[in-house]
PDB file of N, CA, C and O in Angstrom:
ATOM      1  N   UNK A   1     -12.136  19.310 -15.238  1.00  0.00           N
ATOM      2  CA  UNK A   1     -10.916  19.148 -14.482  1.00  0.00           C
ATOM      3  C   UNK A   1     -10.558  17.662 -14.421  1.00  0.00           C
ATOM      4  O   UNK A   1     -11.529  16.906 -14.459  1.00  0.00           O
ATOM      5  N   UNK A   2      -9.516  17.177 -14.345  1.00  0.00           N
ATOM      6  CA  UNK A   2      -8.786  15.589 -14.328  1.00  0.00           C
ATOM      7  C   UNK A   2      -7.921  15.659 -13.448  1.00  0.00           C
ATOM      8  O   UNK A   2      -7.139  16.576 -13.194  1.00  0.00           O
ATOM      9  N   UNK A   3      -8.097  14.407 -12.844  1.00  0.00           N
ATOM     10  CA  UNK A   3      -7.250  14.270 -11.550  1.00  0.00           C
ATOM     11  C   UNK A   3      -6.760  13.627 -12.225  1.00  0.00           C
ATOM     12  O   UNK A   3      -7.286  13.027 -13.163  1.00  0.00           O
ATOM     13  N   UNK A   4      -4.868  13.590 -11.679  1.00  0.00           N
ATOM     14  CA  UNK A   4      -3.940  12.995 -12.272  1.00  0.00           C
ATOM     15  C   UNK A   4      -3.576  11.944 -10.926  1.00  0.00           C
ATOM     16  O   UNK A   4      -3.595  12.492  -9.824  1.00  0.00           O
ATOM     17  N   UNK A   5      -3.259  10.519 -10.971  1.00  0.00           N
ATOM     18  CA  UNK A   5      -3.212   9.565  -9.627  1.00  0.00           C
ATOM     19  C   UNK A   5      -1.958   9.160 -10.461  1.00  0.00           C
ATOM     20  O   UNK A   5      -1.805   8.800 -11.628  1.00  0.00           O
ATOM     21  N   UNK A   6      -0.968   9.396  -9.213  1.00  0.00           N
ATOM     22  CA  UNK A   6       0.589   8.777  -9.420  1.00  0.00           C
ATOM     23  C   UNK A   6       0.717   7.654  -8.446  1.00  0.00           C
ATOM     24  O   UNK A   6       0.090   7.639  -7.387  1.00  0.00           O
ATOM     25  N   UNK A   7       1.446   6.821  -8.777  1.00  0.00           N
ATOM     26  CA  UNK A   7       1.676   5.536  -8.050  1.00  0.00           C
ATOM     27  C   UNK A   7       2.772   6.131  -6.997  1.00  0.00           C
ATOM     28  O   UNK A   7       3.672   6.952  -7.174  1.00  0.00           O
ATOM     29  N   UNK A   8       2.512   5.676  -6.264  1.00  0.00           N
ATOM     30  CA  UNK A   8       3.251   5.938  -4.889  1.00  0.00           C
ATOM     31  C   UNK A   8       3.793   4.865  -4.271  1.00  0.00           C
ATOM     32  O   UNK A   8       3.116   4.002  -3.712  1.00  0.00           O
ATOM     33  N   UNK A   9       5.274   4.866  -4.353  1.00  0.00           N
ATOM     34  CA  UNK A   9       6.689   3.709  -4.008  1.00  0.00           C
ATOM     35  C   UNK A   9       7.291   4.403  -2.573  1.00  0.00           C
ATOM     36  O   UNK A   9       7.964   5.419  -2.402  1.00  0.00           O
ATOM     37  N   UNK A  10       6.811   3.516  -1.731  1.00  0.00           N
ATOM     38  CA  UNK A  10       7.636   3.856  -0.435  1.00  0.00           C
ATOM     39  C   UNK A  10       8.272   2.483  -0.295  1.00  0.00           C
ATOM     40  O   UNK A  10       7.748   1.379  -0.448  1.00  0.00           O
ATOM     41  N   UNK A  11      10.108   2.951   0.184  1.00  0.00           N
ATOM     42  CA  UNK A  11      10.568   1.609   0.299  1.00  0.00           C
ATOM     43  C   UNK A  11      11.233   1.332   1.614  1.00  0.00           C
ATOM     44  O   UNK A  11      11.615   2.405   2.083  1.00  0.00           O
ATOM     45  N   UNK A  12      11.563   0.184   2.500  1.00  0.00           N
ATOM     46  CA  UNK A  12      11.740  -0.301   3.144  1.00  0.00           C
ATOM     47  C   UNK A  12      12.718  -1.182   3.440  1.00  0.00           C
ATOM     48  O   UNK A  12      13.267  -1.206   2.339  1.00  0.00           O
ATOM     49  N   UNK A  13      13.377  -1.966   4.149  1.00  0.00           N
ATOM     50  CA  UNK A  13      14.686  -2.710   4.989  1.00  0.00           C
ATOM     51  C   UNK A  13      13.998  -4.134   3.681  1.00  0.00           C
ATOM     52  O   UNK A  13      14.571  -4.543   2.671  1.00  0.00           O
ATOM     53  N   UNK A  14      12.778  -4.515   4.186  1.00  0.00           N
ATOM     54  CA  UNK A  14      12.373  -5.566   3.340  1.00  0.00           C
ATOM     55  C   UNK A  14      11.850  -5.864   2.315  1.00  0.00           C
ATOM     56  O   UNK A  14      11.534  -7.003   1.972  1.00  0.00           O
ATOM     57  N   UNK A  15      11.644  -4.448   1.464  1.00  0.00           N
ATOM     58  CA  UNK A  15      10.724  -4.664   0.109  1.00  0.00           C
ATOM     59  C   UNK A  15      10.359  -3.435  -0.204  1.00  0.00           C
ATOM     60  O   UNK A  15      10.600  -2.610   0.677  1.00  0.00           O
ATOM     61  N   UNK A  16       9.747  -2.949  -1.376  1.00  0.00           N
ATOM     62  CA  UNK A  16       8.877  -1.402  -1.414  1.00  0.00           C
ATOM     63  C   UNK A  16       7.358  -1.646  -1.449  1.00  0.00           C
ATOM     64  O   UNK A  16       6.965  -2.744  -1.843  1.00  0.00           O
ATOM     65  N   UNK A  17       6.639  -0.883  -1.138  1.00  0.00           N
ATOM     66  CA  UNK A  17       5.012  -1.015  -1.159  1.00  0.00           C
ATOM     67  C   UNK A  17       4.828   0.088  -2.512  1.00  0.00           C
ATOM     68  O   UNK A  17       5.425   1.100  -2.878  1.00  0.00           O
ATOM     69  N   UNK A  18       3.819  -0.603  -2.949  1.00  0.00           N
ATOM     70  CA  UNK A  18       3.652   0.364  -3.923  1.00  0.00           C
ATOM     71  C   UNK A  18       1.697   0.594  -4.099  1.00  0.00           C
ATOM     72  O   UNK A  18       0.878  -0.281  -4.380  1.00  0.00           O
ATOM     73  N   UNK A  19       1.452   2.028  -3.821  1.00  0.00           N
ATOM     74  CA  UNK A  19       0.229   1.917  -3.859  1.00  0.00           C
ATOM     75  C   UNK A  19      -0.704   2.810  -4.790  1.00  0.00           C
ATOM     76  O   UNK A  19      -0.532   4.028  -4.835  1.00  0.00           O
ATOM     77  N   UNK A  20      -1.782   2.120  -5.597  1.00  0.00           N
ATOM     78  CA  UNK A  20      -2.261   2.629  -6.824  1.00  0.00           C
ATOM     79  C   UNK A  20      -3.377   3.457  -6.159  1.00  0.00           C
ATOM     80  O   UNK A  20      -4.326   2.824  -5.697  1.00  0.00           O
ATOM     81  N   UNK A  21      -3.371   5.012  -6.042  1.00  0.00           N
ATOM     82  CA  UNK A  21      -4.678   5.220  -5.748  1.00  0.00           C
ATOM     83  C   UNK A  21      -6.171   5.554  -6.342  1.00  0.00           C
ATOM     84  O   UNK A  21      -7.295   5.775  -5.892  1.00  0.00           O
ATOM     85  N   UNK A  22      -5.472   5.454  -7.710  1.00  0.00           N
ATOM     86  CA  UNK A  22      -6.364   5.121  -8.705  1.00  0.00           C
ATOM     87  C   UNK A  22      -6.924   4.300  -8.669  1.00  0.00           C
ATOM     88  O   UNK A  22      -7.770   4.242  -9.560  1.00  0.00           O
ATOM     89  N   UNK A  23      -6.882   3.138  -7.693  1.00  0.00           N
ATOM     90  CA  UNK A  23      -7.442   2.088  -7.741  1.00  0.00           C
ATOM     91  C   UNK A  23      -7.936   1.677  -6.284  1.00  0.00           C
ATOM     92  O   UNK A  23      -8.924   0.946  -6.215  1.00  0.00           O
ATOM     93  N   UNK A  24      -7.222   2.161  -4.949  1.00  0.00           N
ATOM     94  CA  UNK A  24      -7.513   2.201  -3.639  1.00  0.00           C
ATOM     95  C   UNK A  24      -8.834   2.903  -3.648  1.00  0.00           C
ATOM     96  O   UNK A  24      -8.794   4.087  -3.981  1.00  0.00           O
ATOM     97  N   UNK A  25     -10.278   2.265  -3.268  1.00  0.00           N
ATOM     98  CA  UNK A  25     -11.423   2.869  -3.006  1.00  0.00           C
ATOM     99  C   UNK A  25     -11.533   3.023  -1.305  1.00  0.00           C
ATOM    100  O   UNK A  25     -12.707   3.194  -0.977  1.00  0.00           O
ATOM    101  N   UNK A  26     -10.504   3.002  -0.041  1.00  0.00           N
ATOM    102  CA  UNK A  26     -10.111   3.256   1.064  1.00  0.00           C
ATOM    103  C   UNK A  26     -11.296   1.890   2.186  1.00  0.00           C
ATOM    104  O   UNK A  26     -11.903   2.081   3.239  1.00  0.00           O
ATOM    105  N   UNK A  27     -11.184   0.712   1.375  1.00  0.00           N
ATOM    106  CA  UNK A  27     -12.283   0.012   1.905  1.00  0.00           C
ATOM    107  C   UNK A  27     -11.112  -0.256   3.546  1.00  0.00           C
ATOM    108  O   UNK A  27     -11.823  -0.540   4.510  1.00  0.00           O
ATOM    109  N   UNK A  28      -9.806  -0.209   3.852  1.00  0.00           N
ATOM    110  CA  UNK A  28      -9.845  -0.669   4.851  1.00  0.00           C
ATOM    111  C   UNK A  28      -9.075  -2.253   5.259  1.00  0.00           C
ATOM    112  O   UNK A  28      -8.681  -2.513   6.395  1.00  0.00           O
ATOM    113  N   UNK A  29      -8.977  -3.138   4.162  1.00  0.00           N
ATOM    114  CA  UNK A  29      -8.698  -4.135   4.617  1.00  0.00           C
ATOM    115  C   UNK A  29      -7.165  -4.975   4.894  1.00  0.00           C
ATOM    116  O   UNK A  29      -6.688  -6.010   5.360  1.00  0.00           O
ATOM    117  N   UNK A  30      -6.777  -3.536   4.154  1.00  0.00           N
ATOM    118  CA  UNK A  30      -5.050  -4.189   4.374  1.00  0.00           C
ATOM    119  C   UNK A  30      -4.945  -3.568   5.296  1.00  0.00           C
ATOM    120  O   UNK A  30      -3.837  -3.882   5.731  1.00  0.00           O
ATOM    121  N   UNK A  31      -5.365  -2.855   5.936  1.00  0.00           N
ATOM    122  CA  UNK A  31      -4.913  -2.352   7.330  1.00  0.00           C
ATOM    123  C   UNK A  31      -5.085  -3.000   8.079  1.00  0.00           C
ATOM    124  O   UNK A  31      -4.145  -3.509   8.690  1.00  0.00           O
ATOM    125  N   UNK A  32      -6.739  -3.347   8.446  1.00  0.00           N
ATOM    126  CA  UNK A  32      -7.011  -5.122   9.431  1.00  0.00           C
ATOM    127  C   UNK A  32      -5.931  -5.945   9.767  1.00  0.00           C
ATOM    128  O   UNK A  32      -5.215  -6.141  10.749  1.00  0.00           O
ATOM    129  N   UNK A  33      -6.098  -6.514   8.201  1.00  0.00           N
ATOM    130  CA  UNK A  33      -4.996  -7.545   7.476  1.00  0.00           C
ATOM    131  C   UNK A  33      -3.658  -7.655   8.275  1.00  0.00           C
ATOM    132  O   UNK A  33      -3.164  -8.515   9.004  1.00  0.00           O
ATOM    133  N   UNK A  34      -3.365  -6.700   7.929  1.00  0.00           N
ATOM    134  CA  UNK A  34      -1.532  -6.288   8.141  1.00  0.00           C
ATOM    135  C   UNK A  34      -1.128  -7.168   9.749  1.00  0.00           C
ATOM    136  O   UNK A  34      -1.589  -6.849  10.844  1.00  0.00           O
ATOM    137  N   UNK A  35      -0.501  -7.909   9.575  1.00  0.00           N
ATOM    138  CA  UNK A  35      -0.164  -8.638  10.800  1.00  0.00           C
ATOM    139  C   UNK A  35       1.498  -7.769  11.583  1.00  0.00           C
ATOM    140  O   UNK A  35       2.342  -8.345  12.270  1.00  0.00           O
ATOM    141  N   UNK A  36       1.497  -6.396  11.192  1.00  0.00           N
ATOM    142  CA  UNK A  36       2.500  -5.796  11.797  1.00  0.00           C
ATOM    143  C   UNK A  36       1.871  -4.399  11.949  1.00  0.00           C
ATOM    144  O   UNK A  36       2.674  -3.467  11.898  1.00  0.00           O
ATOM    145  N   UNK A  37       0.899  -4.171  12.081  1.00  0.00           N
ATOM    146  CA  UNK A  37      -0.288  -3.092  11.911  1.00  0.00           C
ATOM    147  C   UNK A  37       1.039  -1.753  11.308  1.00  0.00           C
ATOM    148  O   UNK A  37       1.590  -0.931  12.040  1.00  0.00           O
ATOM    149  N   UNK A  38       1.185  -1.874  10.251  1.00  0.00           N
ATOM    150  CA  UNK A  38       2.523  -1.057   9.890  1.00  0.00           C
ATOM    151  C   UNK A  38       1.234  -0.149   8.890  1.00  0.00           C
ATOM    152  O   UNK A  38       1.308   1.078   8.843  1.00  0.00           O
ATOM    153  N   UNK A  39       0.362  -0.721   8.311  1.00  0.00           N
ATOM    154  CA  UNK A  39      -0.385   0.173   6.963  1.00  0.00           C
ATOM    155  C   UNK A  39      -1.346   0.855   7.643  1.00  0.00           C
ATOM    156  O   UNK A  39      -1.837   0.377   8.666  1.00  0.00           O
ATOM    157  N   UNK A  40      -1.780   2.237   7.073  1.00  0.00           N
ATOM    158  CA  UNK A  40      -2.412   3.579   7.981  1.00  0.00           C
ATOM    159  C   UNK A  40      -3.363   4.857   6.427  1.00  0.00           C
ATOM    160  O   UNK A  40      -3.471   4.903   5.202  1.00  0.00           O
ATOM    161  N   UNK A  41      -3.677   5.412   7.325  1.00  0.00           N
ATOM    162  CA  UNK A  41      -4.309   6.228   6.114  1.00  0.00           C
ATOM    163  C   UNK A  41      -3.197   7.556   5.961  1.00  0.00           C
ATOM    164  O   UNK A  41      -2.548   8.158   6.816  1.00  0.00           O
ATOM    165  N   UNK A  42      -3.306   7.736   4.290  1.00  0.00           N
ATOM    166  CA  UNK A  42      -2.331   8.680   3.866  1.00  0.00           C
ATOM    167  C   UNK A  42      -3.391  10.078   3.727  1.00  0.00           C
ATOM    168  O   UNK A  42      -4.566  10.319   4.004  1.00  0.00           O
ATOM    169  N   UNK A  43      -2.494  10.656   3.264  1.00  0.00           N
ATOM    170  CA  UNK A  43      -3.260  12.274   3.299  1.00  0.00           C
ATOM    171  C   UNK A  43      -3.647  12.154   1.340  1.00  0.00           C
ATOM    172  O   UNK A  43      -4.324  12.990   0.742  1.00  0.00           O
ATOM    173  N   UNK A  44      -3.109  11.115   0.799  1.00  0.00           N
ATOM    174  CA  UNK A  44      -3.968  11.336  -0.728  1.00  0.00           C
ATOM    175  C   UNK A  44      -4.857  10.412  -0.907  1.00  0.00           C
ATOM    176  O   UNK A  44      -4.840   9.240  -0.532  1.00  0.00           O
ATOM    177  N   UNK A  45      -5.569  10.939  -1.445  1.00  0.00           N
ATOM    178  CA  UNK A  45      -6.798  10.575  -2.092  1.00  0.00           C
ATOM    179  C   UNK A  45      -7.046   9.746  -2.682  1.00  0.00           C
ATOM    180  O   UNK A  45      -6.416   9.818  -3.737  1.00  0.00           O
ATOM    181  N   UNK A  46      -8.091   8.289  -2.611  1.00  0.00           N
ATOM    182  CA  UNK A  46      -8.009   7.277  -4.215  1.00  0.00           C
ATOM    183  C   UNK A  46      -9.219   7.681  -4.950  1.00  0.00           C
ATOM    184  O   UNK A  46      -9.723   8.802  -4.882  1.00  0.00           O
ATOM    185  N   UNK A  47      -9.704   6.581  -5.742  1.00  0.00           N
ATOM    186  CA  UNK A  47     -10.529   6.677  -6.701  1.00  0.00           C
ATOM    187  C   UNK A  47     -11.937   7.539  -5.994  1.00  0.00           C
ATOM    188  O   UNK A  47     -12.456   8.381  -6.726  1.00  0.00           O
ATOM    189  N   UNK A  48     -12.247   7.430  -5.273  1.00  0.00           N
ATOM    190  CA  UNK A  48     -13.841   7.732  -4.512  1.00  0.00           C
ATOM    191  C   UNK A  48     -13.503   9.521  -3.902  1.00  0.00           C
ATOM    192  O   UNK A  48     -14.422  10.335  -3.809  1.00  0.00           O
ATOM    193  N   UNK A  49     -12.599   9.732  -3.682  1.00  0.00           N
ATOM    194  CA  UNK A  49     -12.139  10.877  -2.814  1.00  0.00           C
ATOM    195  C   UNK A  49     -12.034  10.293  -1.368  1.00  0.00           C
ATOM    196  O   UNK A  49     -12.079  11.032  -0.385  1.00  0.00           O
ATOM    197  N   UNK A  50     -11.903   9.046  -1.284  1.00  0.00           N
ATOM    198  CA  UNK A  50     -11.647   8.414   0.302  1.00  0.00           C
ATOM    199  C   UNK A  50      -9.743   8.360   0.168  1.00  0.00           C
ATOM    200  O   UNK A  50      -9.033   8.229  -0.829  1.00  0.00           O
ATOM    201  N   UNK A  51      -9.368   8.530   1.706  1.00  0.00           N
ATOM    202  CA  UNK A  51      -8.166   8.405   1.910  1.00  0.00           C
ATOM    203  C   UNK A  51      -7.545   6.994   1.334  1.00  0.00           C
ATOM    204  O   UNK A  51      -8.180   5.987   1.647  1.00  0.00           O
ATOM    205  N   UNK A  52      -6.345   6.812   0.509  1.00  0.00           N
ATOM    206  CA  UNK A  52      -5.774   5.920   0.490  1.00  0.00           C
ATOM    207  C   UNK A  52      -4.938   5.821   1.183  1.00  0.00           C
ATOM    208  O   UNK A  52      -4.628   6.738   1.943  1.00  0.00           O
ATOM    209  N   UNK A  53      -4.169   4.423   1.130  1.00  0.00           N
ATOM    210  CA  UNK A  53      -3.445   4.226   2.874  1.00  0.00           C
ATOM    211  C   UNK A  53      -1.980   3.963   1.933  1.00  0.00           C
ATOM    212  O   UNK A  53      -1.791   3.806   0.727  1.00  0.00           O
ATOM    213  N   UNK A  54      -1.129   4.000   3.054  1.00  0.00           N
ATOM    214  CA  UNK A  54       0.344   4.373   3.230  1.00  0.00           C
ATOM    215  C   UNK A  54       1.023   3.669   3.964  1.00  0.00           C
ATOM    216  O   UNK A  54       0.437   3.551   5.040  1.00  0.00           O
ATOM    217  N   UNK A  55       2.373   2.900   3.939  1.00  0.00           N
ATOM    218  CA  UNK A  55       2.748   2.263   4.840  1.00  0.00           C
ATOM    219  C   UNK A  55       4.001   2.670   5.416  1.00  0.00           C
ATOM    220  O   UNK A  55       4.942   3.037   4.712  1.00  0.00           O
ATOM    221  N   UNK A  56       4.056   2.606   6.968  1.00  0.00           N
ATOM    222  CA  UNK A  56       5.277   2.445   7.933  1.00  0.00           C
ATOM    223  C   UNK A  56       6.510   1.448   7.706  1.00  0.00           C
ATOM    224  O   UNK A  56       6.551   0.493   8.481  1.00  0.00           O
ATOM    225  N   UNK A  57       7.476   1.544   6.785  1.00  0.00           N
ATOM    226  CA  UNK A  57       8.529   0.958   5.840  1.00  0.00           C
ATOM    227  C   UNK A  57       9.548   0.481   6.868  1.00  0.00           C
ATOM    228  O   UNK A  57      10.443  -0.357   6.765  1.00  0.00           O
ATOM    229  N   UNK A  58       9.086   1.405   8.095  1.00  0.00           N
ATOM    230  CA  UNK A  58      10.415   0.792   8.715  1.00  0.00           C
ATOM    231  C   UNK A  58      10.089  -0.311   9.875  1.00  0.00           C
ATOM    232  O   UNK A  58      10.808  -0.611  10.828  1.00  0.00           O
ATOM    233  N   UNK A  59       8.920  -0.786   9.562  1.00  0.00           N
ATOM    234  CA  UNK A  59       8.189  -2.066  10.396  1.00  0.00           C
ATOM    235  C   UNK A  59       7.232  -2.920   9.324  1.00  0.00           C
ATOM    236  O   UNK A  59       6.235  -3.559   9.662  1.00  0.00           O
ATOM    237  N   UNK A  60       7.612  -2.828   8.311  1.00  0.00           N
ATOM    238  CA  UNK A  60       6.793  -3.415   6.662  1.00  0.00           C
ATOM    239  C   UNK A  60       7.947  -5.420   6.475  1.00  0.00           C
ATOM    240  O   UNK A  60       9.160  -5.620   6.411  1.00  0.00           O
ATOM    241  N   UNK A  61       7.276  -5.970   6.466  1.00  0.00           N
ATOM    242  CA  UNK A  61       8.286  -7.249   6.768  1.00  0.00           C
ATOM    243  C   UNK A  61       7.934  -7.342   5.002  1.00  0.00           C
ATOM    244  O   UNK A  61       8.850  -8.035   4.559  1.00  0.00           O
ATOM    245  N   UNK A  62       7.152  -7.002   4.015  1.00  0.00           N
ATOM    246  CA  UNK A  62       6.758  -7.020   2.843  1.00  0.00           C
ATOM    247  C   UNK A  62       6.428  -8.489   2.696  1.00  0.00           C
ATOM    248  O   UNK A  62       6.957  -9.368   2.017  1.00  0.00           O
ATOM    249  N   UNK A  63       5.503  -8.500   3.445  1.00  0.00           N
ATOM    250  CA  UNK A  63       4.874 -10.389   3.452  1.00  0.00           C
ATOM    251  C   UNK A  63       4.058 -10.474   2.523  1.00  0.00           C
ATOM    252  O   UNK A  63       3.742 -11.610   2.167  1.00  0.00           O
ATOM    253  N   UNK A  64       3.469  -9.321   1.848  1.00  0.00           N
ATOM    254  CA  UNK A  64       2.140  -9.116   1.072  1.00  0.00           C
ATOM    255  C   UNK A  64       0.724  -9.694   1.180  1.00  0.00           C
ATOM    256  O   UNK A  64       0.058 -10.141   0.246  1.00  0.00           O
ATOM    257  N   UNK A  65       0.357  -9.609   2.529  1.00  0.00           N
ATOM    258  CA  UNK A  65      -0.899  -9.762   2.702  1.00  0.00           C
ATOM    259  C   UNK A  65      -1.757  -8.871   2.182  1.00  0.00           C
ATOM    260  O   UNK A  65      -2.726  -9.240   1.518  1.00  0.00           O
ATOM    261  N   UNK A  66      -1.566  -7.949   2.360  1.00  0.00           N
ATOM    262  CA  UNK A  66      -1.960  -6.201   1.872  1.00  0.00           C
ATOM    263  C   UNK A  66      -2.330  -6.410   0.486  1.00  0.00           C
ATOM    264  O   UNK A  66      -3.493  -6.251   0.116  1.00  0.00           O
ATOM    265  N   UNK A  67      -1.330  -6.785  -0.357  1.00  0.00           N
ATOM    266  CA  UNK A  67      -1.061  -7.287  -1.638  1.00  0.00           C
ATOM    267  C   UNK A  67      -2.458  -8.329  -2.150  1.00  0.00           C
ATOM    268  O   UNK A  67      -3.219  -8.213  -3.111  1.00  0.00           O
ATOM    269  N   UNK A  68      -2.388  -9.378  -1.023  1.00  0.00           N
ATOM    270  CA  UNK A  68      -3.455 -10.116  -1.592  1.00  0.00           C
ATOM    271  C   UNK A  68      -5.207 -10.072  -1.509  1.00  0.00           C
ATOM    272  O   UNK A  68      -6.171 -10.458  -2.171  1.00  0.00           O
ATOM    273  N   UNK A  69      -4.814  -9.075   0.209  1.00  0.00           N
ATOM    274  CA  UNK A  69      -6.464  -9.257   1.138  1.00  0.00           C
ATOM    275  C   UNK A  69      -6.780  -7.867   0.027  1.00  0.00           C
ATOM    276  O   UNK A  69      -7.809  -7.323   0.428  1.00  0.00           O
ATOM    277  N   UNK A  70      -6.267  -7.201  -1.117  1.00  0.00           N
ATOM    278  CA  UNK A  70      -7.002  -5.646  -1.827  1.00  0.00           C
ATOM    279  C   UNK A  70      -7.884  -6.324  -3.218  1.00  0.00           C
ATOM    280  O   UNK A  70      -7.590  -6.704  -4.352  1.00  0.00           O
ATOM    281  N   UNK A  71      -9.238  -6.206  -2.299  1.00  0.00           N
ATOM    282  CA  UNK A  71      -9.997  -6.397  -3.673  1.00  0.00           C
ATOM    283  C   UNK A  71     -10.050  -5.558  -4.935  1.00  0.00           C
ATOM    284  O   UNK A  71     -10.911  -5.755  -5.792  1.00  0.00           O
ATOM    285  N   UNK A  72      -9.241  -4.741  -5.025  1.00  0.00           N
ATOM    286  CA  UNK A  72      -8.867  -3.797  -6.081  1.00  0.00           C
ATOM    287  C   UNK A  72      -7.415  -3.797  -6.990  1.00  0.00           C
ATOM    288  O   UNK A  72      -7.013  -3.111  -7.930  1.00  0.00           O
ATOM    289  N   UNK A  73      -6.969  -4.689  -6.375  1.00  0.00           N
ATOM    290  CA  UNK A  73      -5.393  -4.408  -6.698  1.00  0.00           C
ATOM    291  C   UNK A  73      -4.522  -3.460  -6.619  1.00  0.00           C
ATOM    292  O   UNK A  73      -3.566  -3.249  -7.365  1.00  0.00           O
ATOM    293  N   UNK A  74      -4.908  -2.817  -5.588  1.00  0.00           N
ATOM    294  CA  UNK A  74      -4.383  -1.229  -5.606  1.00  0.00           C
ATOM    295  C   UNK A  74      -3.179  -1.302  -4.568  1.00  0.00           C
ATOM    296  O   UNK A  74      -2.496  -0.295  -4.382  1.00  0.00           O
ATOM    297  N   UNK A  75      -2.964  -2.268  -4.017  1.00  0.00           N
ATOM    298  CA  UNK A  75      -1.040  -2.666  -3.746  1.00  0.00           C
ATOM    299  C   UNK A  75      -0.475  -3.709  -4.511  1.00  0.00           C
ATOM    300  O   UNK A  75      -0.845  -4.785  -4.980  1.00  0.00           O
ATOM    301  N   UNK A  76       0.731  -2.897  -4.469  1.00  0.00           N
ATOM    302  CA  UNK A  76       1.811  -4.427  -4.969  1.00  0.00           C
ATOM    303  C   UNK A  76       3.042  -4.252  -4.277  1.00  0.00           C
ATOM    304  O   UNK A  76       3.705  -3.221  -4.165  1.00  0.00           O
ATOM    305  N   UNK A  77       3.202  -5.081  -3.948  1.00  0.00           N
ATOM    306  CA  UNK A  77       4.702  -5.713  -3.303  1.00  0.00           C
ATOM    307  C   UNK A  77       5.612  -6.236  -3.394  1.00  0.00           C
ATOM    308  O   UNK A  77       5.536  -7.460  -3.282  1.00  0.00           O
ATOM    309  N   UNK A  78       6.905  -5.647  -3.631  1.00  0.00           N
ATOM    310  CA  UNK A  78       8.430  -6.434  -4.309  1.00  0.00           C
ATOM    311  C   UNK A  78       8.960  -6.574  -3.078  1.00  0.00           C
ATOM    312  O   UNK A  78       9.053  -5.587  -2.348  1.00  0.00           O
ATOM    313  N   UNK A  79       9.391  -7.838  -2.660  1.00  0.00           N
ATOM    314  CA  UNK A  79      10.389  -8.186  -1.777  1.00  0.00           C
ATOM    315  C   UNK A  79      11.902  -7.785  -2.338  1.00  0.00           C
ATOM    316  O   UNK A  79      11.948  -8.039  -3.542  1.00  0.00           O
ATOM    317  N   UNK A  80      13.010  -7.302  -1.902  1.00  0.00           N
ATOM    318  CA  UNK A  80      13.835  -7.617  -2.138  1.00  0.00           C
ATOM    319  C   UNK A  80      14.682  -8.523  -1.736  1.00  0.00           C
ATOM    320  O   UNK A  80      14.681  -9.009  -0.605  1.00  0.00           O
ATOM    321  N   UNK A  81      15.480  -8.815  -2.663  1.00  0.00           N
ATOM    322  CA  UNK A  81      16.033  -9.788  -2.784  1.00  0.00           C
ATOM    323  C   UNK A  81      17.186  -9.959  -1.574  1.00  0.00           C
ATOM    324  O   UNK A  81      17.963  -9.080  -1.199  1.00  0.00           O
ATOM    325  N   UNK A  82      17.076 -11.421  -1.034  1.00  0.00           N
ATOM    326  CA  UNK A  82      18.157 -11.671   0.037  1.00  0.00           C
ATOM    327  C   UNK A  82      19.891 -11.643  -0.578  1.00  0.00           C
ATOM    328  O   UNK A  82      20.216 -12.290  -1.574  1.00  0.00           O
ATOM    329  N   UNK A  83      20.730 -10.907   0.099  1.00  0.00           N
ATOM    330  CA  UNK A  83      22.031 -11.006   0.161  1.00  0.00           C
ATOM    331  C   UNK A  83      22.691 -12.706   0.023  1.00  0.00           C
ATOM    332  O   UNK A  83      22.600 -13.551   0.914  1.00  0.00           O
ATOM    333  N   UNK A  84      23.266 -12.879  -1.153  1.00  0.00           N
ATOM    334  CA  UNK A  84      23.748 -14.468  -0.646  1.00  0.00           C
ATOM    335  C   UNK A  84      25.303 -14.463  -0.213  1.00  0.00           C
ATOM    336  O   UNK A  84      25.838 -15.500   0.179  1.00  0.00           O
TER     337      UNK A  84
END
């Protein structure tokens, strides 16, 4: 049997989160991290069968701490772009 892991794009006022759970082993630290405690555990699964986490988009400032504190690389973070 093969598990198939889709990238998962939730987007937000300030950016989209995008999270690999192919690569999320649910260690925990962007949640700490998160200085808007906006990131939480999702109901899918990453690499280990541990919960990968999910974020609250509509309190996500997309600062990418999350982005940097994942020893896995299993977020990434696009700001969008400011209105000029």
């Amino acid at each position: 049997m093969t598990t198939v892991f889709k990238i998962e794009t939730q987007e937000g006022e300030k950016g989209f989160f995008h999270i690999f759970p192919a690569l999320c082993k649910g260690c925990g630290l962007c949640i700490e991290k998160c200085p808007k405690k906006c990131i939480g555990w999702s109901k899918t699964l990453g690499v280990y069968g541990t919960p990968a986490v999910g974020a609250d988009m509509a309190e996500c400032i997309a600062c990418g701490i999350c982005q940097t504190v994942c020893p896995d690389t299993a977020i990434r973070i696009d700001r969008k772009e400011k209105n000029k």
